[in-house]
VOGU-3710 file (C-alpha; in Angstrom, 3 decimals, decimal comma):
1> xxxxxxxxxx> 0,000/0,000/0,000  1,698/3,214/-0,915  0,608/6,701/0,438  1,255/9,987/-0,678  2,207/12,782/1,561  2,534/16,054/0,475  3,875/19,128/2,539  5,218/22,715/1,712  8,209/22,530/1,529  11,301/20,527/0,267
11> xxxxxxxxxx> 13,225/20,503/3,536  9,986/19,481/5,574  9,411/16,625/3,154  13,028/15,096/4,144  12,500/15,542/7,775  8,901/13,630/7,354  10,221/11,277/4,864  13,285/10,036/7,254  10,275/8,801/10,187  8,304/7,247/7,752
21> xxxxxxxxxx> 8,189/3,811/6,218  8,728/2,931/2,559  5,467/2,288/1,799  5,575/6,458/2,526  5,846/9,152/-0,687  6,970/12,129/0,781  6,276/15,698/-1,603  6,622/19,246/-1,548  4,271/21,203/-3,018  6,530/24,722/-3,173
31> xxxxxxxxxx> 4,562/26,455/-1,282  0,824/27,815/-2,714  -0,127/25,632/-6,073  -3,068/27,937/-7,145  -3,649/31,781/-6,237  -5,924/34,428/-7,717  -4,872/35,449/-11,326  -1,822/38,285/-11,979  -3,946/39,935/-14,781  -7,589/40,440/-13,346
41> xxxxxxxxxx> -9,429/40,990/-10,016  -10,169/37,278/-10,216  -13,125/38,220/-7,899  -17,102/38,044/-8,665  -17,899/41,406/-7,589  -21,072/41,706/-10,392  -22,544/38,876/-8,911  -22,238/39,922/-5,536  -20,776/36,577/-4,137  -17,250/37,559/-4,055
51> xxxxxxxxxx> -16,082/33,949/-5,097  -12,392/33,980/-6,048  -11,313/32,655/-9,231  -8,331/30,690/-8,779  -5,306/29,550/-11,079  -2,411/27,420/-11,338  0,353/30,046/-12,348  2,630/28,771/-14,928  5,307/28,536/-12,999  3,664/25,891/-10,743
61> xxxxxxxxxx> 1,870/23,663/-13,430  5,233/21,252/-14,558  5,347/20,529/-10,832  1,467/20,160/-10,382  1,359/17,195/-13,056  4,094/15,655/-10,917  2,121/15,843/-7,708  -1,008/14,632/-10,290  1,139/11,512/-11,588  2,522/10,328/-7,906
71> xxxxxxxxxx> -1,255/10,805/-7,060  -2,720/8,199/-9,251  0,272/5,794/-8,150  -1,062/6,677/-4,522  -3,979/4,256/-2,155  -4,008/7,010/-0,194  -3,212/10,452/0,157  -2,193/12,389/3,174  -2,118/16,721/3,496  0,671/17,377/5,782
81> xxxxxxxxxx> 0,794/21,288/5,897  1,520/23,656/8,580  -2,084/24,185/10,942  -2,742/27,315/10,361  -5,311/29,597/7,976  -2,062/29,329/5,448  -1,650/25,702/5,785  -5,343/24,536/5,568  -6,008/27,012/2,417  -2,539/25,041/0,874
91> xxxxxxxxxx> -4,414/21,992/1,497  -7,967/22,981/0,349  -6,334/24,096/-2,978  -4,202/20,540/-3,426  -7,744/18,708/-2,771  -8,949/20,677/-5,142  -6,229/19,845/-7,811  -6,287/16,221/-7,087  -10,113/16,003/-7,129  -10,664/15,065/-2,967
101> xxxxxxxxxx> -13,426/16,333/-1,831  -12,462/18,226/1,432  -14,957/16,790/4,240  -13,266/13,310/3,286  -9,210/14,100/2,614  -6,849/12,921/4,740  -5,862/16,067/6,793  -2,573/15,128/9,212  -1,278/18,221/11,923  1,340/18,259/14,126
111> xxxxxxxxxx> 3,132/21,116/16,073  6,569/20,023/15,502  8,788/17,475/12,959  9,857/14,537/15,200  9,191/10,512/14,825  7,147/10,660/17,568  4,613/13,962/16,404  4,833/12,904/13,024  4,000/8,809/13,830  1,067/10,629/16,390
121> xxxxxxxxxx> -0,286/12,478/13,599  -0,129/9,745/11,017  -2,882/8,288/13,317  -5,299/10,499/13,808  -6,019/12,453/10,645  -8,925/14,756/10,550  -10,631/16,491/7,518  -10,010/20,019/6,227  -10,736/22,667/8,033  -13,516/25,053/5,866
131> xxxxxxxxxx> -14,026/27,453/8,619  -9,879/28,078/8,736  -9,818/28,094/4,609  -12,590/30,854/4,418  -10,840/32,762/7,272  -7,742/32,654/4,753  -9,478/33,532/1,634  -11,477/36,250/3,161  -8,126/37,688/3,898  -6,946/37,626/0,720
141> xxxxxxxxxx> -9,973/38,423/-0,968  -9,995/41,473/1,204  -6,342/42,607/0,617  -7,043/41,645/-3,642  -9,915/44,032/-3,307  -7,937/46,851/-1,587  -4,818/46,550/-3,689  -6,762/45,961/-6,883  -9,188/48,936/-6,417  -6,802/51,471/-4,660
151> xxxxxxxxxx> -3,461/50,749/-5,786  -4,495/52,693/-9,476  -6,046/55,133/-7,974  -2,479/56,004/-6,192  -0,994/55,654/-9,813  -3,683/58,572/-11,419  -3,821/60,639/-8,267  0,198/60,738/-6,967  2,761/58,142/-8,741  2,598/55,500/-10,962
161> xxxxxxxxxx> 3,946/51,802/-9,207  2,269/52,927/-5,728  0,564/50,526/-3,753  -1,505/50,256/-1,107  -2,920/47,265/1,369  -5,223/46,954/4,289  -2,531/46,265/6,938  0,558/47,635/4,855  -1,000/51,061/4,830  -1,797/50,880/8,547
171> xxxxxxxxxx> 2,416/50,189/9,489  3,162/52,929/6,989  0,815/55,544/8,949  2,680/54,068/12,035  5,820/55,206/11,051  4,435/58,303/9,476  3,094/59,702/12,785  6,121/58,631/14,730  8,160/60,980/12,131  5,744/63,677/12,659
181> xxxxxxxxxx> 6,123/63,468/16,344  9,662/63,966/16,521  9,826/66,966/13,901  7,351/68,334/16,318  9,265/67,301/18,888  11,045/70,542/21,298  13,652/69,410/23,954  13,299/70,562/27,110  15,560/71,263/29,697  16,193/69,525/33,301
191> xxxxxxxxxx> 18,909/68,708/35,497  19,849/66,229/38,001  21,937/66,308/41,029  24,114/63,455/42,167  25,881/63,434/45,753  29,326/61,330/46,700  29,890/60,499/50,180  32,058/58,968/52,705  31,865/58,158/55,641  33,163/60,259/58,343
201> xxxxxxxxxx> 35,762/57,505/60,311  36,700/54,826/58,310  36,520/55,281/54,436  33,995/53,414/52,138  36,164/51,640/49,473  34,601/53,418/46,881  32,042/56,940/47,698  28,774/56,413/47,991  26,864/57,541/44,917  22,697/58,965/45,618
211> xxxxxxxxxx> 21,519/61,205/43,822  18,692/64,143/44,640  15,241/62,366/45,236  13,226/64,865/46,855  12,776/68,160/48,428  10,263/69,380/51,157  9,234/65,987/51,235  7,687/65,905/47,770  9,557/63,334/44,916  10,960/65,035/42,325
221> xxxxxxxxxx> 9,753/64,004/38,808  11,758/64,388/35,894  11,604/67,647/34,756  10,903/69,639/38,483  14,443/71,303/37,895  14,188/73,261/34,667  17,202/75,673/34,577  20,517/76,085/35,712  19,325/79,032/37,995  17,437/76,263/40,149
231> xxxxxxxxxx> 20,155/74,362/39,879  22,328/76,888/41,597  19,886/78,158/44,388  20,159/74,164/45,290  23,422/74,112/45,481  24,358/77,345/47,363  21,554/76,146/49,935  23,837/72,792/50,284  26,560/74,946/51,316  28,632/73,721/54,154
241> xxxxxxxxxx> 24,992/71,273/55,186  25,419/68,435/57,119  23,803/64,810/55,798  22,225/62,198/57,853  20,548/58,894/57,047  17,303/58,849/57,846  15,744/55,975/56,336  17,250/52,092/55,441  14,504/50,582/53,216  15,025/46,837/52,716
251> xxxxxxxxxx> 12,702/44,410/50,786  12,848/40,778/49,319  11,545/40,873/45,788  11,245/37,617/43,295  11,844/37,636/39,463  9,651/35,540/37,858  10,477/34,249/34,134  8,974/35,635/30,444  6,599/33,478/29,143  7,647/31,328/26,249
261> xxxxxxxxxx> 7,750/33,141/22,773  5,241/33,459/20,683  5,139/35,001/17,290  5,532/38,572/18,232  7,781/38,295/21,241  10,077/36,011/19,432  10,484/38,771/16,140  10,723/41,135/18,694  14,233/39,345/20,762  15,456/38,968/17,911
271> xxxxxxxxxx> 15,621/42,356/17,123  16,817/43,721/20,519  19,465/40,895/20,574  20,734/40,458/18,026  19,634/43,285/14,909  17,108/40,711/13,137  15,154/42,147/10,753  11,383/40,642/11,547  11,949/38,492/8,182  14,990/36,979/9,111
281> xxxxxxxxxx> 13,919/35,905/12,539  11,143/34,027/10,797  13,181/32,923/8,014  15,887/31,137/11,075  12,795/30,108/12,964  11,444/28,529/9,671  14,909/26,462/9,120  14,952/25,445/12,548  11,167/23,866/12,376  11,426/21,996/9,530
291> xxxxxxxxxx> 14,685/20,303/10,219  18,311/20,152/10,660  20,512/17,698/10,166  22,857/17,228/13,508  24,154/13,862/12,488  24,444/11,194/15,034  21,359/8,634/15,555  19,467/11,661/15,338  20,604/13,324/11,436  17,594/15,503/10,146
301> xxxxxxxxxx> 15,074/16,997/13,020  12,994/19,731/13,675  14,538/21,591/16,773  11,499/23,674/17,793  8,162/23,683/17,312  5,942/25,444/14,866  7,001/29,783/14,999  3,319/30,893/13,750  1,595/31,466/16,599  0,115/33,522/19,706
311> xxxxxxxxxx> -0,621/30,918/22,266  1,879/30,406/25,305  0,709/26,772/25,969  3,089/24,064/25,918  2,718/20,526/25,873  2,656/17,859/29,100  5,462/15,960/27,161  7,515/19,037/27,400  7,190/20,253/30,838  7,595/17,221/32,070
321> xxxxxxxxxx> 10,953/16,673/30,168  12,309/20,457/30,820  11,702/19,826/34,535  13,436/16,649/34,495  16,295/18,504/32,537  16,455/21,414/34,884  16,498/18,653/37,872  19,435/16,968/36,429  21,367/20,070/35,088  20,648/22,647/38,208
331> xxxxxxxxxx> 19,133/20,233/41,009  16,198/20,575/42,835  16,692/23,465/44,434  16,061/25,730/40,778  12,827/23,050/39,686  9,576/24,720/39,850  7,349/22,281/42,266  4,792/22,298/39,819  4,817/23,086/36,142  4,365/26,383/35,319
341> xxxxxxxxxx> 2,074/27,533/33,043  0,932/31,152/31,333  -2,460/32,989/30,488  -2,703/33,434/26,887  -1,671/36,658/26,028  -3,692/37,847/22,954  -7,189/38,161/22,358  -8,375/36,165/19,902  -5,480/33,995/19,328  -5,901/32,469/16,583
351> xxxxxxxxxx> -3,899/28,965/16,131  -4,447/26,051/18,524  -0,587/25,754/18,575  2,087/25,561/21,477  4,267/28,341/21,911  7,762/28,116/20,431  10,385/25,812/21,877  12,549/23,340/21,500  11,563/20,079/20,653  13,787/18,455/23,168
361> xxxxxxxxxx> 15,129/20,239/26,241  18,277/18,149/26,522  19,430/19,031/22,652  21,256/22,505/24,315  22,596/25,188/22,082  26,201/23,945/22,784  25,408/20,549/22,247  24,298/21,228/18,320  26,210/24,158/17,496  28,740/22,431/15,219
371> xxxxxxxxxx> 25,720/21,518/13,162  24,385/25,668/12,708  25,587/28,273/11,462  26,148/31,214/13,235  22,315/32,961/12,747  20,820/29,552/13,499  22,823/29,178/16,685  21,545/32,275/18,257  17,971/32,058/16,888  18,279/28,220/18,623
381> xxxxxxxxxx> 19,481/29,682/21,545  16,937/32,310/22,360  14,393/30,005/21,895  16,122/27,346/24,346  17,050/29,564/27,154  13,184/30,853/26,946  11,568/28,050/27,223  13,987/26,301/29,731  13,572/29,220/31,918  9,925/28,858/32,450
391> xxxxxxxxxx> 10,346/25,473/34,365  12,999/27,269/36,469  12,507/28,588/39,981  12,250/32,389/40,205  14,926/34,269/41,190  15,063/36,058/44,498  17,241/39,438/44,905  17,318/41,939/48,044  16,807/45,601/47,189  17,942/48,348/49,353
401> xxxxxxxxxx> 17,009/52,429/49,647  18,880/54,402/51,694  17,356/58,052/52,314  20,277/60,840/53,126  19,111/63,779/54,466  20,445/67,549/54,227  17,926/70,101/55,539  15,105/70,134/53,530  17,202/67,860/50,980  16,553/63,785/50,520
411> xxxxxxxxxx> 19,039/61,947/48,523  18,223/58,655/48,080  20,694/55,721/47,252  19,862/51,980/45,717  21,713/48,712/45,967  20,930/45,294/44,897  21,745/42,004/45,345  20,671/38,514/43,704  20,448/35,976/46,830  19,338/33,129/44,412
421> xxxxxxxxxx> 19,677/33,025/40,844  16,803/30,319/39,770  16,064/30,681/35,752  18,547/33,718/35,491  21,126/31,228/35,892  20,630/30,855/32,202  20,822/34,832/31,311  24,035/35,528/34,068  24,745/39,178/32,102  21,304/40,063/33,309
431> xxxxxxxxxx> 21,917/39,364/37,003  22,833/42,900/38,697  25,081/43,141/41,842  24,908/46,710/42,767  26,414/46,797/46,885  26,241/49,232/49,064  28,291/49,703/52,233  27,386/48,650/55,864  25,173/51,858/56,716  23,332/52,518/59,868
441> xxxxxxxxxx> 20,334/54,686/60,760  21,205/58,403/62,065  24,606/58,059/60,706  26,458/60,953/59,478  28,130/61,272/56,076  30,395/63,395/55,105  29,664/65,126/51,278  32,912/64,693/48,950  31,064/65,848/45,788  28,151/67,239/44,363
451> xxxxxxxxxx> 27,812/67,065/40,731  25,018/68,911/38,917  24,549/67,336/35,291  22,134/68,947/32,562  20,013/67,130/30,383  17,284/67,287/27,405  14,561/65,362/27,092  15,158/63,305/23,665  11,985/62,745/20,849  10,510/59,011/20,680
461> xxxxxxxxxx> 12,641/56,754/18,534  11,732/55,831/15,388  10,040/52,161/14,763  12,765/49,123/14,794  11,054/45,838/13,607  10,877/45,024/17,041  8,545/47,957/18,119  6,718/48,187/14,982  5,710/44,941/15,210  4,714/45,501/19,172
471> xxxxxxxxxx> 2,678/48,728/18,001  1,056/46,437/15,288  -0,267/43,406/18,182  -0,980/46,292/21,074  -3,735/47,616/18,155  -4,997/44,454/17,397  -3,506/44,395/13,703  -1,989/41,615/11,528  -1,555/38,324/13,182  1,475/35,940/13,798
481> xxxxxxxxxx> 2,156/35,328/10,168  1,284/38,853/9,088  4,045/40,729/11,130  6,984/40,130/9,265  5,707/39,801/5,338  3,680/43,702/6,386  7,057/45,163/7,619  9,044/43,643/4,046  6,574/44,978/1,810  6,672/48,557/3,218
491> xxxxxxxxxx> 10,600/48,251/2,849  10,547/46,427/-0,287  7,952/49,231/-1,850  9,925/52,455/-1,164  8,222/54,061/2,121  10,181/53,003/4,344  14,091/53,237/4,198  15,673/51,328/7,045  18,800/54,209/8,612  22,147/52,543/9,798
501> xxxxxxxxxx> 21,068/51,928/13,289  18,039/49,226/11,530  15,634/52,021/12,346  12,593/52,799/9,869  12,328/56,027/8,510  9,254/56,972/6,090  10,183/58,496/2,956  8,448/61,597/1,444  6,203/59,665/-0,934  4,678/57,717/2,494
511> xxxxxxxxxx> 3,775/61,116/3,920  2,028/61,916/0,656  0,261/58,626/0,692  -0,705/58,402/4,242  -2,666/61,797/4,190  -4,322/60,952/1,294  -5,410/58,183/2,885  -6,148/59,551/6,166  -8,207/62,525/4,249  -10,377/60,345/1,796
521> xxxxxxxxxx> -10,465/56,929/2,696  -10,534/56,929/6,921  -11,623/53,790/7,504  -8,800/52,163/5,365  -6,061/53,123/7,199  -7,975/53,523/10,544  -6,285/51,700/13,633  -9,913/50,125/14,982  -11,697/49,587/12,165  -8,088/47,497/10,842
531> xxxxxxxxxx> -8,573/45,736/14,701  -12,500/44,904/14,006  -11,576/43,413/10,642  -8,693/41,470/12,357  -11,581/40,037/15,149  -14,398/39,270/11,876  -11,228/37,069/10,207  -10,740/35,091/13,667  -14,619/34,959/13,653  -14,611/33,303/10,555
541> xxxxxxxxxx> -11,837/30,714/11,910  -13,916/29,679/14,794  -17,177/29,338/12,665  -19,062/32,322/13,796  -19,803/34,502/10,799  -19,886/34,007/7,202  -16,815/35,384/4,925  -19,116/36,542/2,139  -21,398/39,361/4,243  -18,001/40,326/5,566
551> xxxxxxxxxx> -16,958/41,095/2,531  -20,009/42,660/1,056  -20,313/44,626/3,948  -16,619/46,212/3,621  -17,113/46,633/-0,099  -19,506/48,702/-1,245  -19,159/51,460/0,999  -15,366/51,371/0,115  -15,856/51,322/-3,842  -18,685/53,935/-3,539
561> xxxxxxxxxx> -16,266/56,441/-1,796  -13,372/55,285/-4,516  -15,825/56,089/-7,139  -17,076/59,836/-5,634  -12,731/60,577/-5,048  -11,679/60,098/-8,271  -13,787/62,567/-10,043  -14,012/65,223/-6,738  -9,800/64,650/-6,080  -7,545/66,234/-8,434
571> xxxxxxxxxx> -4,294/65,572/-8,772  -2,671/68,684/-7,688  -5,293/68,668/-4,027  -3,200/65,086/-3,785  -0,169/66,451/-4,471  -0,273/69,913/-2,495  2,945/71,296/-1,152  3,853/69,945/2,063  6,592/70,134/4,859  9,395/67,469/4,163
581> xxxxxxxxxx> 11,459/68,751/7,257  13,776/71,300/8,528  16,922/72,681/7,104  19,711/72,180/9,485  21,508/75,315/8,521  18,909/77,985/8,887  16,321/75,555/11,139  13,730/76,498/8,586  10,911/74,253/7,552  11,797/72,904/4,176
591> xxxxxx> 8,427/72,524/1,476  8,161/70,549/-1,260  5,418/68,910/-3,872  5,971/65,411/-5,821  6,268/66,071/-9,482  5,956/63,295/-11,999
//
């Protein structure tokens, strides 16, 4: 009996085909075999169904007779793709190819690519999901209808090769308003005081550092000293003062561990470690799931579990084997008594998946790193540590807060120590010793320095992939396998430019785009009505509405207002002068209009 599996890709097909039998075909489809056509909207609009029409592009067809040919050689045939709206639509449209009938093809999931998931899932196979495949092609009929219908209307009214999308214009208006913000942006001025003392008999090894906390008994917030002439009415009233502790503050606190990654959180440590764009986390994270070979008994694995998703579950197997590892490794004294588990963080999370993490908590970065390269390594290793540290015991530091008092006058001073390391025995560069001396209540210090610094306040930052793509899941927009394709097509199509330090910068033609939008099409580009349609798409997953009235319901209102803008809209109100920035010489706004 011979059965044919087919999967995405061509690396996942030689992980699955190494656990399974010979009676076992093993084939990648390359990704998407049919999509909506290049040429045409490829959507029945007129009829008011919105039905895609779908085609095998001619790059796909040579390798779609193969998968037809091994098909008719098959007794049965198995859809292995990833489980998610992606996955199940890749599925749906093989089915269709090969002439299965959905409610009775042989549907196989699994959340990572080992002999034991991928023997688990071989049996107990399930039919296609519909209510996942219209979620998917609601989404793309959306985005077609958007890009189709808007995208020319860029071309007449601004620039020809403009584009716009549904979520892509929503990141672009991000980065737009973050731009505005900091031309807008004044500094102002504040200073700080900081006070070195010793004490009066025996000398502290090194002065004791505490800066200016309060005065009159009120905190000081950040910007309470404004001038230099407060500054100096401070200090000549500190003049020959005497300083006395007056309060030791100490308190046990406990650091408990992240939760493991999930989509967003993952794209986002990779950034902040180690400069990942969003795309090349996913593109690692990708490598990593669908196998490695790290030779041995073992050769060709998966080393973590599936990277699309936004639920921080993990499986009984797993706990149970990164407790044991922890145990062995640490001893019981950093094993959490009883697993530890995390809330799901996002609303609406849409894939029943675990969270990312290694598919076996003994296979340690060190112990595979011959077998990565040096991108794979640290992608590995993020993920590891992560997910090892959540079945750690927390880690418990003393903080200190000593108050030091000169007339009306409270310095304050902090120290810190780690008592017991737990999980941050696995991070040791984030464990912070900061000592203070032995110091006793109503002692007297004597005040070797005071040093009065002056400071601005600085504008936001521009977006990194890392916050762009946490501004993007705070609003509710885009979803785990949205993130990173969103933040590559506003790089890849001119408005953004990404500056030295991997920051995103809009360029003029954004700012031109984004207030047209804002102007005369609202809801595209709004923040909650982008959310809402996020929440009707998950709706769809879980069977609650329809895709079509969802459709119909965005539509017409959308193409009505298209309609009415391109006769009221000329091309000059598009193209009005605007402000581009500021001159550095003269500090001068600098104008400008987009010609031709």
């Amino acid at each position: 009996m011979n059965t044919l599996v087919i999967v995405e890709s061509p690396t996942k097909a030689k992980t699955i085909g190494k656990f399974l039998g010979k009676n076992y075909t093993v084939e990648s489809s390359f990704g998407h075999v049919r999509d909506l056509p290049k040429s045409t909207m490829g959507i029945d609009i007129e009829g008011g169904t919105f039905e895609p029409t779908y085609t095998v592009s001619t790059d796909k067809s040579k390798h779609v007779k193969k998968l037809k040919d091994l098909a008719k050689k098959a007794d049965t045939i198995i859809f292995a793709t990833d489980e998610d709206r992606e996955g199940e639509a890749i599925s749906w449209h093989l089915a269709h190819i090969l002439k299965i009938k959905p409610e009775k093809a042989e549907r196989i999931v699994f959340h990572e690519i080992t002999k034991q998931a991928i023997e688990k899932a071989i049996q107990h196979p399930r039919h296609i999901d519909i209510q996942l495949v219209d979620a998917q092609q609601a989404r793309r009929v959306l985005d077609r209808i958007v890009g189709y219908e808007l995208s020319p209307f860029l071309w007449k009214k601004v620039a020809r090769g403009l584009s716009a999308g549904r979520v892509q214009s929503v990141a672009v208006r991000l980065t737009v308003e973050r731009e505005r913000e900091i031309r807008a942006f004044i500094p102002e001025e504040y200073w700080t005081l900081e006070g070195l003392f010793q004490n009066e008999q025996t000398s502290f090894p090194d002065p004791l550092s505490a800066k200016l906390h309060a005065i009159d008994g009120t905190s000081l917030k950040k910007l309470d000293i404004k001038e230099k002439q407060q500054m100096d009415t401070i200090l000549a009233d500190l003049k020959d003062a005497s300083y006395c502790i007056t309060n030791i503050e100490q308190k046990s606190t406990k650091r408990t561990p992240p939760p493991p990654f999930i989509t967003s959180s993952l794209q986002q440590a990779g950034n902040n470690v180690y400069g990942f764009s969003a795309k090349q986390t996913m593109r690692l994270a990708q490598q990593l799931y669908e196998g490695i070979n790290i030779g041995g008994t073992d050769g060709q694995v998966g080393l973590i579990t599936y990277m699309r998703t936004d639920s921080t579950n993990v499986s009984e197997k797993f706990l149970t084997e990164a407790r044991a590892f922890v145990l062995n490794t640490y001893g019981n004294m950093y094993t959490v008594s009883s697993p530890r588990v995390y809330a799901k963080k996002t609303k609406g999370a849409q894939e029943a998946h675990e969270a990312i993490r290694p598919t076996d908590p003994a296979r340690t970065p060190e112990s595979i790193k011959a077998y990565l390269d040096d991108h794979q390594y640290k992608a590995y290793s993020l993920i590891w540590k992560r997910a090892i540290a959540t079945q750690m015991a927390d880690a418990r530091l003393n903080k200190t807060a000593v108050d030091i008092t000169a007339k009306r006058y409270i310095f304050r001073a902090t120290g810190q120590t780690c008592t017991f390391t737990g999980w941050l025995a696995l991070y040791p560069d984030m464990i912070k010793h900061e000592m203070l001396p032995e110091l006793s209540h109503r002692q007297t210090l004597l005040c070797t320095a005071l040093k009065p610094e002056q400071h601005a306040t600085k504008p936001p930052a521009r977006y990194s992939d890392a916050t762009l793509v946490k501004a993007l899941e705070e609003r509710g927009i885009g979803r785990p396998s949205t993130y990173a394709p969103t933040i590559g097509t506003i790089e890849a199509r001119n408005y953004v430019e990404r500056l030295e330090d991997k920051r995103l910068k809009p360029t003029d033609i954004a700012m031109v785009v984004t207030d047209l939008l804002v102007n005369h099409f609202a809801d595209i580009i709004d923040y909650d009505f982008t959310a809402l349609m996020e929440q009707n798409l998950d709706d769809i997953a879980e069977g609650k509405k329809d895709w079509q009235p969802i459709i119909s319901t965005f539509y017409h209102p959308f193409h009505e207002n298209l309609l009415k803008k391109e006769t009221e809209l000329t091309r000059e109100d598009a193209l009005k002068i605007r402000e581009v920035g500021v001159d550095p010489k003269s500090g001068k706004p600098v104008f400008a209009r987009i010609g031709r």
